[in-house]
C-alpha positions, -999 to +999 in steps of 0.1 A: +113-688-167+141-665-181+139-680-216+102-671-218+106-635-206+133-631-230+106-644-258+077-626-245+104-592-245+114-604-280+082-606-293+071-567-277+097-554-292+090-569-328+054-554-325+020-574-333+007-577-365-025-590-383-017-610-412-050-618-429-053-633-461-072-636-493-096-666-477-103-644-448-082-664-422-063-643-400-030-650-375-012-622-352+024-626-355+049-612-336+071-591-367+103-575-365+113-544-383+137-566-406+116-595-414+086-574-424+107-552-450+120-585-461+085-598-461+071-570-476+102-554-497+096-522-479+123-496-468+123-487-433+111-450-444+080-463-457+075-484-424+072-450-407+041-445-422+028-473-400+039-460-365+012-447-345+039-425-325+051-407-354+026-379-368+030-387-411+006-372-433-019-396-450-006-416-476-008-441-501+025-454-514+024-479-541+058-503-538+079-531-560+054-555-539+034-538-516+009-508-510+012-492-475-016-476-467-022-448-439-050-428-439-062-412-410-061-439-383-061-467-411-021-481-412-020-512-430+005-531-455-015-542-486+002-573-508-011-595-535-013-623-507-024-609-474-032-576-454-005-566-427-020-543-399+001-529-367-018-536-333-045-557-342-053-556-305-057-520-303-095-512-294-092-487-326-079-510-350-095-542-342-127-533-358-109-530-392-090-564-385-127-577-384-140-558-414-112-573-437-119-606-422-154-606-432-152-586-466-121-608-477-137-639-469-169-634-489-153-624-521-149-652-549-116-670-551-111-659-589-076-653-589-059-663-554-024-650-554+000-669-527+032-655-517+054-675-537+048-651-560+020-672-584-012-661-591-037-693-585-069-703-600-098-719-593-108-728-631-096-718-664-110-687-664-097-674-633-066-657-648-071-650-690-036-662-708-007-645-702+015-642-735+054-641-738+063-608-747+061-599-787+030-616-786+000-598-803-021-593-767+012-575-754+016-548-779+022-512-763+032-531-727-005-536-723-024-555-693-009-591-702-035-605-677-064-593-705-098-581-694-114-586-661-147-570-668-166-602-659-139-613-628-137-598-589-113-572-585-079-585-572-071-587-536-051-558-535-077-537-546-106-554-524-083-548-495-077-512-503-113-508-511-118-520-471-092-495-459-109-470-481-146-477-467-130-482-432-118-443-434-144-428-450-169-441-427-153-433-395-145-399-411-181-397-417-194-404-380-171-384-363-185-356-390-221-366-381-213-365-342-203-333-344-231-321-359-252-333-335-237-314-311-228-286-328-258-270-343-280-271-309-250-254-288-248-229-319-284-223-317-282-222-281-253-195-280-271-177-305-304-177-277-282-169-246-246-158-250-229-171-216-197-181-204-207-216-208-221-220-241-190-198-253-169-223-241-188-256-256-186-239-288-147-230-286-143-265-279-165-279-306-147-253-331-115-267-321-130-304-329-138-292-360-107-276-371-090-310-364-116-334-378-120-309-410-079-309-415-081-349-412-108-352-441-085-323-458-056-349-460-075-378-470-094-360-496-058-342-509-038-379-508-070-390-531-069-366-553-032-367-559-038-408-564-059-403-593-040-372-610-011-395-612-017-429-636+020-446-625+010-447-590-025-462-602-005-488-623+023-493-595-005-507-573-013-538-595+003-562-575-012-591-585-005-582-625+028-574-620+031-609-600+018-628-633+037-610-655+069-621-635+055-656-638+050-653-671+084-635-683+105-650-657+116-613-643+132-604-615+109-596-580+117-558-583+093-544-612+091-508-629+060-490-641+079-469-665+114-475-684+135-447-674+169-461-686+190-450-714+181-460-749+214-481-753+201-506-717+169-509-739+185-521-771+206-542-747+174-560-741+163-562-771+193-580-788+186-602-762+148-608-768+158-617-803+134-622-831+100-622-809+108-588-800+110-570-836+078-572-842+062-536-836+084-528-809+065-548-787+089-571-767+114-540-760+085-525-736+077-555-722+112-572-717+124-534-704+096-528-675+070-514-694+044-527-674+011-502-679-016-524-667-051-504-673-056-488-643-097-482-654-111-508-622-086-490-595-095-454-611-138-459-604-132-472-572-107-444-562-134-419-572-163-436-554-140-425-519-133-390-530-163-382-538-176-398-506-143-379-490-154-352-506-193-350-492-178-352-454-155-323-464-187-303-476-206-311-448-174-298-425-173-267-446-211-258-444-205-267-405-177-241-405-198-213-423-225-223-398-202-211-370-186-185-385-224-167-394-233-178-357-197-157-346-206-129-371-244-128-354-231-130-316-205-099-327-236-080-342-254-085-308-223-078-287-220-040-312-256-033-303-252-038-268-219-015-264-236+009-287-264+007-264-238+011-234-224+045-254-257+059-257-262+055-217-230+068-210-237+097-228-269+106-214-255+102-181-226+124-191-251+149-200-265+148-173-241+150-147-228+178-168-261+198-164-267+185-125-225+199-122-238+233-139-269+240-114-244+226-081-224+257-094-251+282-096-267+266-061-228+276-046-227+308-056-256+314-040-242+300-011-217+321-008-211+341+020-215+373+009-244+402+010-269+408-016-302+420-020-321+386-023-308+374+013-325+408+030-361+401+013-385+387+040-406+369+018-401+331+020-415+321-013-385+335-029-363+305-018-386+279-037-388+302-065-355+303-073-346+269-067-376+263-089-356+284-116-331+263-111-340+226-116-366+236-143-333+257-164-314+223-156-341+200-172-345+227-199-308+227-205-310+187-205-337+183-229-321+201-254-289+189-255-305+149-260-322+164-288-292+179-303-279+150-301-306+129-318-305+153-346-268+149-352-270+114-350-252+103-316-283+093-301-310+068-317 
C-alpha cells in the first residue's frame, strides 16, 4: 500500500504527458522535469513555456532538437519523432491531444523519423540522397535532403501545422462568440441606455480587450517567425537529423557558424581534400546547415494571415463599441444640455415670480397710502392683475433674449 502511494505521488509530481507519434499512436507518461530535458535536450527555461501556472508570452522557440510551442492555450513540445503535450487529461487540452491523433495518423509515412536519431523510409524515394559534404548537391550548406516538392511535409512541420490550426481556430470562435453577443447588447444599449445593458457591455468590452490582446500575441510571435530565416531553418528537425546521419556530427547542431575563422580552418584541414572544392565542405563540416525554409515559410503565412483576419474582425468589433460609446455620450450631452435649458427657464422664472413676491410685500406693508383708503373693490384685482401680467411680460422677454443670444434652442 505505501509503495504504491509513493508511485502514484511520484508520478503527480512528474506531471502527465501525451507523447504521440508520427503513426498517430499515443501513450500518457508520467515525465519528470529531468528526463524530459534529457528527452527533449531542452533547458529548464524553455520548459517554463509549458507551465500553465506561469503567465509567458506566446512563443515559438526553435531548439538543437526540439520546437516548443506555446501559443495561447496550445503548450506542446514538437520533435522529429513525437509531439509532447502537458495535461493531456485537461478538458482544454484533450481536444488537441485528439486532433494530432487523427491528423498525424492520416498523413503518409514518407519519411518516418524515430528517435534514435535516423530518418526511416518506406521506399527509395522517401528521403532523396544525402551526400558527404564537398559533394556537388551540398554546395553553399544547402538542403542535403534535396527537394521535397512532390513528398509530405515532415512531422515537425505537420505537427506545428496542428498546433497552428488548433490556435487559430479556437482564437476564431471565441472571436465569433463574442460577436454574437456583442453587437445585439450594442444595439440594444444604443435603444435603451440602462444600468443593465451598461454593465453587459463593460463586461463584453473587457472580454474583448483580453481576447483582442491574445490574438495580438499570436499574430506578433508569427510575424517575428517569418521576419527571422535562422529560426525558420532551426526548426527543421528532421533535416538536421539526416544530416547528422549522414556526416556523423554530434546531436547539438548550429544554423549559422559563428566561430572564429581559425576553428573553421581547423575543420577544414581536417575535411581534407573533399572540402577544397568551392568552399563547400568548410560550411558543411562547420554547421552551416541552411535548409530552404520555402515549405515552413507558406505554411507560417497561411496562420498569420488567418491570425490576422480574427485580429481585424477584433478591431472592427472595437471601433463598433467605441462609435456605440461616442453615440451614447452624444445622447447623454443632449440630454444635460436639455437639463441646462430647464434649469434655466426655471431660474428665470423663479427670478421673475421672486420679483412680483417683492412688489406683492411692499404692498403689504403696514403702512398708510392712498390706495388702501379707496372704497372701490375692483382696485385690488386690478392691480394684482398689473402684477402677474408685468411678471409674464417680464418672463417672455427674457426667454427670448435668451433664444436670440443663443442659450436657449
Amino acid at each position: 500500500m505505501a509503495s504504491s502511494r509513493r508511485r502514484h505521488a511520484g508520478a503527480a509530481g512528474a506531471g502527465e504527458w501525451a507523447a504521440v507519434s508520427g503513426a498517430g499512436a499515443w501513450r500518457v507518461e508520467a515525465i519528470g522535469k529531468h528526463r524530459l530535458m534529457r528527452r527533449t535536450g531542452l533547458p529548464a527555461r524553455d520548459l517554463r513555456a509549458l507551465d500553465p501556472a506561469l503567465s509567458y508570452p506566446s512563443s515559438v522557440m526553435p531548439r538543437d532538437r526540439a520546437v516548443v510551442v506555446n501559443l495561447d492555450r496550445v503548450r506542446a513540445v514538437v520533435t522529429a519523432a513525437e509531439v509532447l503535450v502537458p495535461a493531456p487529461r485537461d478538458p482544454a487540452v484533450a481536444p488537441l491531444v485528439r486532433e494530432l491523433r487523427a491528423r498525424l495518423a492520416v498523413a503518409p509515412p514518407a519519411q518516418a523519423s524515430v528517435p534514435g536519431g535516423e530518418v526511416a523510409a518506406e521506399d527509395a524515394g522517401a528521403l532523396p540522397p544525402t551526400p558527404r559534404p564537398g559533394g556537388p548537391a551540398g554546395k553553399d550548406g544547402q538542403a542535403l535532403v534535396g527537394s521535397r516538392r512532390d513528398k509530405a511535409l515532415p512531422f515537425e512541420f505537420r505537427a506545428l501545422e496542428v498546433c497552428l490550426e488548433f490556435a487559430c481556430k479556437s482564437l476564431e470562435h471565441e472571436t465569433c462568440a463574442l460577436e454574437k453577443e456583442a453587437y445585439p447588447a450594442l444595439d440594444e444599449l444604443s435603444s435603451n441606455v440602462s444600468t443593465l445593458n451598461l454593465e453587459r457591455v463593460r463586461q463584453i468590452k473587457s472580454r474583448l480587450v483580453a481576447v483582442t490582446g491574445r490574438v495580438q500575441k499570436v499574430r506578433d510571435e508569427l510575424e517575428h517567425l517569418l521576419d527571422d530565416d535562422m529560426d525558420m531553418a532551426a526548426m527543421h528537425l528532421s533535416e538536421k537529423l539526416a544530416y547528422q546521419a549522414a556526416d556523423g556530427h554530434s546531436s547539438r547542431f548550429d544554423i549559422h557558424n559563428d566561430e572564429p575563422d581559425q576553428d573553421r580552418d581547423g575543420e577544414v584541414e581536417e575535411e581534407g581534400d573533399g572540402s577544397s572544392e568551392g568552399g563547400t565542405g568548410n560550411g558543411a563540416s562547420a554547421g552551416g546547415f541552411t535548409p530552404r525554409i520555402d515549405e515552413l515559410e507558406i505554411l507560417l503565412e497561411a496562420y498569420f494571415v488567418q491570425v490576422d483576419g480574427t485580429l481585424n474582425k477584433l478591431t472592427t468589433l472595437r471601433e463598433y463599441v467605441d462609435d456605440t460609446e461616442d453615440y451614447i455620450n452624444i445622447m447623454l450631452d443632449d440630454k444635460q444640455n436639455q437639463l441646462l435649458q430647464m434649469g434655466i427657464m426655471l431660474s428665470t422664472g423663479t427670478l421673475v415670480i421672486s420679483c412680483a413676491i417683492t412688489v406683492t410685500g411692499v404692498f403689504g406693508m403696514n403702512i398708510t397710502i392712498p390706495l388702501y383708503e379707496t372704497a372701490t373693490a375692483g382696485v385690488f384685482w386690478q392691480v394684482t392683475g398689473g402684477i402677474a401680467g408685468a411678471t409674464a411680460a417680464v418672463y417672455l422677454v427674457a426667454l427670448l433674449c435668451f433664444k436670440r443670444s443663443g442659450i436657449l434652442q
